[in-house]
C-alpha positions, 0 to 999 in steps of 0.5 A, spaced: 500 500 500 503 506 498 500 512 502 502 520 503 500 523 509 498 531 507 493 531 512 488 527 518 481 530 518 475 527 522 470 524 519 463 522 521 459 518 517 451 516 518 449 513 512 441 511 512 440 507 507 433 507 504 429 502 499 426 503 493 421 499 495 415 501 499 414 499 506 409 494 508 403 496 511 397 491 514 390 491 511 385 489 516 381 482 515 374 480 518 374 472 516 372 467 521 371 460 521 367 455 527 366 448 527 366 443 533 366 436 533 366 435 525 365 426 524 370 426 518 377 426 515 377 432 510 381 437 507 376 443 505 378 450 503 374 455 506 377 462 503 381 466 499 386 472 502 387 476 496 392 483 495 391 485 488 397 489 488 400 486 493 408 483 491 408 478 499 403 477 503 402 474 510 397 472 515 396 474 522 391 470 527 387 470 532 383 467 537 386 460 534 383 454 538 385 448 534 386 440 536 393 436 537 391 433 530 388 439 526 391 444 522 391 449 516 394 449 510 396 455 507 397 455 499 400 461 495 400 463 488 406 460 486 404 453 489 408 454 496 405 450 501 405 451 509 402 447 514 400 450 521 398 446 527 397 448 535 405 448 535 407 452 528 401 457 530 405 458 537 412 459 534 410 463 528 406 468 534 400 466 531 402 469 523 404 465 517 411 465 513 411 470 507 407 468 501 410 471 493 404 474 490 397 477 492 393 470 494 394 466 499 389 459 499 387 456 507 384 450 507 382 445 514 384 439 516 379 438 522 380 431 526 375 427 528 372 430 536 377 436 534 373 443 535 377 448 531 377 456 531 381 462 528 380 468 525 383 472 519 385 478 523 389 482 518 395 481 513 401 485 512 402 486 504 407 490 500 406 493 494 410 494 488 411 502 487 416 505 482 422 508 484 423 515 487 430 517 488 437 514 490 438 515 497 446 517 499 448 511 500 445 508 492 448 515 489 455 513 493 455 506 491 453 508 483 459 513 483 464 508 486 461 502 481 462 506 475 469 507 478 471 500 479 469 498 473 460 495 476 463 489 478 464 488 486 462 483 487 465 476 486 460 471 482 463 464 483 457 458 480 457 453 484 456 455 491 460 451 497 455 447 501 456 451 507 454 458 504 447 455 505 449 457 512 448 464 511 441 467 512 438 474 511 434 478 517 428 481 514 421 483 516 418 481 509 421 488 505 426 490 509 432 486 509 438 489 513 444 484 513 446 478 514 445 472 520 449 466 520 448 459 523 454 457 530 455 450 532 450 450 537 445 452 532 445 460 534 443 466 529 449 470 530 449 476 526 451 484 527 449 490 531 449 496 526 445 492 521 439 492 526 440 501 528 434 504 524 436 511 527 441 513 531 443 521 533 449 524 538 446 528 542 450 531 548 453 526 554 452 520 549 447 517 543 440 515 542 438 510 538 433 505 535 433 497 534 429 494 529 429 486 531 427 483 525 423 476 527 425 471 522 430 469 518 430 465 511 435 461 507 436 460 499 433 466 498 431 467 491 432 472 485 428 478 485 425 481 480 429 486 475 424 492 479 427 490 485 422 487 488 424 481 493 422 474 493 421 470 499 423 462 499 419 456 501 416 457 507 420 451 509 426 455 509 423 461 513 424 461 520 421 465 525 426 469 531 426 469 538 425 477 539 424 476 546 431 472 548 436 475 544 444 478 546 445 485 543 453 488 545 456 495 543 464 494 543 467 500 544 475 503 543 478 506 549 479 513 549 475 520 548 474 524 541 470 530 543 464 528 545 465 521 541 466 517 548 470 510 547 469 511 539 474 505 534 477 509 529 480 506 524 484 511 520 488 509 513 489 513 506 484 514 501 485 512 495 485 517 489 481 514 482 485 522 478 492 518 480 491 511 482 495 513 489 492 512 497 494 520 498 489 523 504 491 519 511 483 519 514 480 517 521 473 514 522 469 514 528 465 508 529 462 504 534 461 497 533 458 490 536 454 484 536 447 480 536 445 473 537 438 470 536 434 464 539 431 460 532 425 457 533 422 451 529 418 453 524 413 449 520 417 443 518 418 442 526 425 444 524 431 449 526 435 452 521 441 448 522 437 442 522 433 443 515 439 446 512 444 441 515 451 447 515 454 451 519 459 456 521 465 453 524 468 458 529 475 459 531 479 465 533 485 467 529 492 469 528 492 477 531 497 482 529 501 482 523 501 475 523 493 476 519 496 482 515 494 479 507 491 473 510 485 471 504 477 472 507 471 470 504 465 475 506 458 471 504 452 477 504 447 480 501 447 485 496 444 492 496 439 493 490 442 498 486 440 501 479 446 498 476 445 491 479 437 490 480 438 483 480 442 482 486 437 485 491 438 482 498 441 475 494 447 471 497 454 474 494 461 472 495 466 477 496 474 476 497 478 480 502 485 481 504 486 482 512 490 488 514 494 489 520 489 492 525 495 495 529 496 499 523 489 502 522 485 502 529 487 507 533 486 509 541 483 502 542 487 498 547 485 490 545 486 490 537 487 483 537 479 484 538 478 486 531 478 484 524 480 489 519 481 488 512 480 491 505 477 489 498 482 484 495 484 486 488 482 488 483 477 492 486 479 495 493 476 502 493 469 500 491 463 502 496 462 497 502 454 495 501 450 496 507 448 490 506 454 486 508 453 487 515 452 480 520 456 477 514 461 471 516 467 473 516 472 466 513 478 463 512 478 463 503 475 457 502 472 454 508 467 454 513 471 456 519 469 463 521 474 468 524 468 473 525 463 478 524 463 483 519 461 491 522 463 497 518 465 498 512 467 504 509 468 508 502 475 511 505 477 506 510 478 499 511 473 494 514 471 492 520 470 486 523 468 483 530 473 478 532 472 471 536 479 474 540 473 477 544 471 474 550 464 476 551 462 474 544 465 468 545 462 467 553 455 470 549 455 465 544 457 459 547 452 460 553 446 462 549 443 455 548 447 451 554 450 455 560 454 448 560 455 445 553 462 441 551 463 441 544 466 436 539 468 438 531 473 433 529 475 438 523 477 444 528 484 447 525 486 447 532 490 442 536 489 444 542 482 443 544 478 445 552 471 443 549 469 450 548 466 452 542 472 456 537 476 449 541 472 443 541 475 436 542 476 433 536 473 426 538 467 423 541 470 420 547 474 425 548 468 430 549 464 424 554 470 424 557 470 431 559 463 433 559 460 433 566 454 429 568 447 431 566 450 436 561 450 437 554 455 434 550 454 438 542 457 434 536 459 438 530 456 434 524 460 429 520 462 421 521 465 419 527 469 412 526 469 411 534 465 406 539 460 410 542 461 408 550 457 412 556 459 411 563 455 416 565 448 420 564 449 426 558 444 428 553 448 428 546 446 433 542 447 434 534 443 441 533 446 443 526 446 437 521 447 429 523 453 426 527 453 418 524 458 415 530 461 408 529 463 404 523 460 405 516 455 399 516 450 397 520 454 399 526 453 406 525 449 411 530 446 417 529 446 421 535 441 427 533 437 432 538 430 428 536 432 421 536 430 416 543 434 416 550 435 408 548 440 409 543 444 412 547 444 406 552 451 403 555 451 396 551 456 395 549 459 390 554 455 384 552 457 385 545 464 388 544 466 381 542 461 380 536 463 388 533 470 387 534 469 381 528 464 385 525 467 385 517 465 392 512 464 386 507 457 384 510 452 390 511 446 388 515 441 393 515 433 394 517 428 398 514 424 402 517 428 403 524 425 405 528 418 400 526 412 399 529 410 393 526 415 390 523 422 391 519 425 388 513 433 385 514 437 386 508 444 383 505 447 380 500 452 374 500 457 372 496 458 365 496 453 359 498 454 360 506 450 357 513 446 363 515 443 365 522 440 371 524 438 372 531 435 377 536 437 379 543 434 385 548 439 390 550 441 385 556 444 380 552 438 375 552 435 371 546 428 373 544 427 371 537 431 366 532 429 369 525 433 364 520 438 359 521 440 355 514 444 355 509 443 360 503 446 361 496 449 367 494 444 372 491 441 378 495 436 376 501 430 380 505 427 377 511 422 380 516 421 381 523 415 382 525 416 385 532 415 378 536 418 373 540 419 366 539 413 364 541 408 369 537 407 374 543 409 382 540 415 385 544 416 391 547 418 397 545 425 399 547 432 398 543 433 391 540 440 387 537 439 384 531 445 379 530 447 376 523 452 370 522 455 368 516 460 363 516 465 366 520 463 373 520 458 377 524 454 382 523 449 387 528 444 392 527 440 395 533 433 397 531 428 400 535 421 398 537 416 403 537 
């Protein structure tokens, strides 16, 4: 970077970007629909909400009174589909996802003996309405465009699987910012995306919060106007406005009557001469959010239904980052050059820059991330959009950070995971006592915190305390899974899958039973220590209710037997003992005893001998 420092000036910036969408309203509606006790299984549609004009529309409820067995189905205009039960209704606080279009359709499936009661109180629309004019920061960001060449975001095809990690905060029009998905399934995302307005007065500054109170993933293109699209109600997701952690992190020092302000202070680059020149100071504040996600309709948090995340670490500090390649995923703001890419998932490449450099009057920079456009386009104009965007390593799902600031005379700053409180906050949002396990953690010290977590799942059973939490990163764990004392394991983003490939594979999971997490294993240590990957004995469906279909193949004519055991080693059902052909073979077990009589529900070992070789599958009986 080449800098000629003339002059430092101070400068303070407010941008307060304005869409040229309009805003949402709400439309009262007066439709009510009674019926008590209804004898039949049927699915009516009992009305229509139309909004002509209307670009999205969502419901809102009232007085809902609905049996565990009956529920609404919503149906939009583009055949996107919810289904709202008692539990949806509650987490959704009595309001739908959005709907693309202007129509939604609501159809009723009322239970047998289920009395079911709602009205249509209002909806809340948005219209589409021709653009008035740019606002500062679309003028900036036209100018600083045309200057570097209308091409600052990065497009890259295919996108990484963990990009689907990224969601965008929105209230239906507004889209302000990016949140992300942790390990332990938590929404992080950053303080400015959320201030609507803000102003300095004498002694300190007041500011407003909008809390956006959903989350959606796979955002679709919108229109060409600028108009955004919503995706499936399956990839919405209602936010917990009431329990959320908001932190303003400050610099140390006095500017004027800026109290503990960061300033970040770097050359700025002059398009006449192609040199950075003017040394500029900034002032700003920064800080973080976490949100509580709530199931919505698929019954899902987004970790679950998306199956990615964001790995957290912290990182090198000082001139140890400087150049280090990031990885920015964000949404882009609307402009008149780049309509198309209104709110949708971007990728942007950065290059870290030395924090000891730039921030001033700030005693922990190691707190901070600070880093510019890597080339060829580092003078362009930072979106505001970008705020909450995950800041990563090049190529990885390892995040380092939390993008705040960016400026179009400075370099960006981000919120580091160096800083304890975010770390403390984060890793205690869901579990005041959680161990973590991440066997693709880049560090090889590990404590079982969230930014070091223990590589292996023994190692994490090991270390976690009794009744506690034990929280395993998505992925395949080749260990023998051994409980020795009361725990809860807990995979709350994606499917940990926890033993060897095969039919000994255990998937611990936040939805499956307590029973298959039982010490069993010393009555059948013997028969997996044989266990051959040549034999595969799997059973469809597990868990069952009535029966289960057993499946191998074998190679060669070979004496087969299959048995069944109880979790205390005792044979319950001899289900085949003979000598086979080769070819491929299902046998069924109806759930019962060797003499007829059902068994209970519980967890079962069903064992399989060929030959020499053994193989075991444990299925449940619901």
């Amino acid at each position: 970077m080449i800098s000629i420092q003339k002059y430092k000036v101070l400068i303070i910036l407010f941008l307060l970007a304005s869409s040229s969408i309009s805003a949402q309203k709400r439309i009262p509606q007066n439709y009510q629909y009674i019926a008590v006790n209804r004898g039949e299984k049927i699915l009516d549609v009992v009305t229509t909400i139309q909004q002509p004009n209307a670009s999205s529309v969502r419901l809102y409820f009232e007085k809902v009174q609905m049996g565990e067995r009956s529920y609404l189905l919503l149906e939009g205009i583009d055949g996107a589909m919810q289904k709202l039960d008692a539990t949806a209704l509650k987490n959704w606080h009595n309001s739908s996802a959005y709907f693309n279009g202007g129509e939604v359709k609501i159809s009723v499936y009322q239970a047998p003996g289920d009395s079911v009661t709602f009205k249509v109180k209002d909806v809340k629309i948005s219209e589409r309405k021709p653009k008035q004019e740019n606002s500062l920061v679309e003028e900036i960001t036209t100018k600083s465009e045309m200057q570097s060449g209308d091409a600052e975001d990065i497009a890259f095809g295919e996108k990484p699987a963990y990009a689907a990690a990224v969601g965008r905060l929105t209230d239906g029009v507004t889209a302000q910012g990016t949140g992300w998905i942790a390990p332990n399934g938590a929404i992080i995302t950053d303080y400015n995306g959320i201030i609507i307005h803000d102003k300095w007065v004498e002694g300190g500054q007041i500011m407003a919060y909008k809390t956006f109170d959903m989350i959606e993933f796979n955002v679709p293109l919108s229109d060409p106007d600028g108009t955004i699209n919503h995706p499936s109600p399956e990839y919405q997701f209602p936010l917990n406005t009431e329990n959320f952690i908001t932190r303003l992190i400050q610099g140390k020092g006095n500017v004027d009557e800026l109290p503990d302000a960061i300033l970040i202070e770097a050359p700025v680059y002059n398009p006449d001469d192609g040199l950075f020149e003017d040394i500029v100071t900034v002032s700003t504040y920064s800080g973080y959010m976490i949100y509580e996600a709530i199931p919505n309709s698929s019954g899902k948090l987004p970790g679950e239904k998306i199956g990615e995340y964001f790995q957290v670490n912290t990182y090198p500090t000082g001139e140890n980052i400087q150049g280090e390649r990031f990885d920015l995923f964000h949404f882009g703001l609307h402009t008149s050059s780049q309509p198309d890419k209104n709110k949708t998932l971007q990728l942007l490449k950065v290059e870290a820059v030395n924090p000891n450099d730039v921030l001033h009057k700030v005693n922990d920079k190691d707190r901070f991330l600070t880093y510019e456009k890597a080339p060829p386009f580092p003078n362009s104009f930072w979106r505001t959009t970008m705020e909450g965007a995950p800041i990563t390593y090049e190529g990885t799902n390892v995040a380092l950070g939390i993008h705040s600031d960016g400026f179009f005379v400075a370099p960006s700053l981000g919120i580091g995971f160096r800083d304890n409180l975010l770390l403390d906050d984060l890793s205690d949002f869901f579990s005041s006592s959680m161990t973590y396990v991440d066997q693709a953690s880049l560090w090889d010290t590990s404590n079982g915190e969230i930014d070091k977590p223990y590589k292996t799942v023994a190692e994490g059973i090991q270390a976690v305390p009794e009744n506690k939490i034990l929280s395993i990163a998505k992925g395949y764990y080749n260990e023998i899974l051994i409980l020795d004392k009361p725990i809860t394991l807990q995979a709350p983003v994606g499917k940990a899958v926890i033993g060897a490939s095969g039919g000994n594979s255990r998937i611990a999971s936040t939805h499956l039973p307590a029973e298959l997490f039982m010490d069993d294993e010393d009555n059948f240590t013997d028969w997996e220590d044989k266990v051959s990957h040549i034999i595969e004995l799997q059973a469809h469906p597990n868990p069952f209710t009535d029966a289960t279909e057993l499946q191998y193949t074998l190679y060669e004519a070979l004496p087969v037997t299959v048995k069944v055991f109880d979790i205390l080693g005792n044979e319950i059902n001899t289900l085949l003992e003979e000598e086979q052909a080769a070819g491929k073979y299902t046998l069924t077990f109806e759930g019962k005893d060797k003499m007829g009589i059902p068994i209970q529900s519980g967890l079962y070992i069903i064992k399989m001998q060929i030959g020499t070789q053994i193989s075991t599958v444990k299925v449940i009986k619901e």
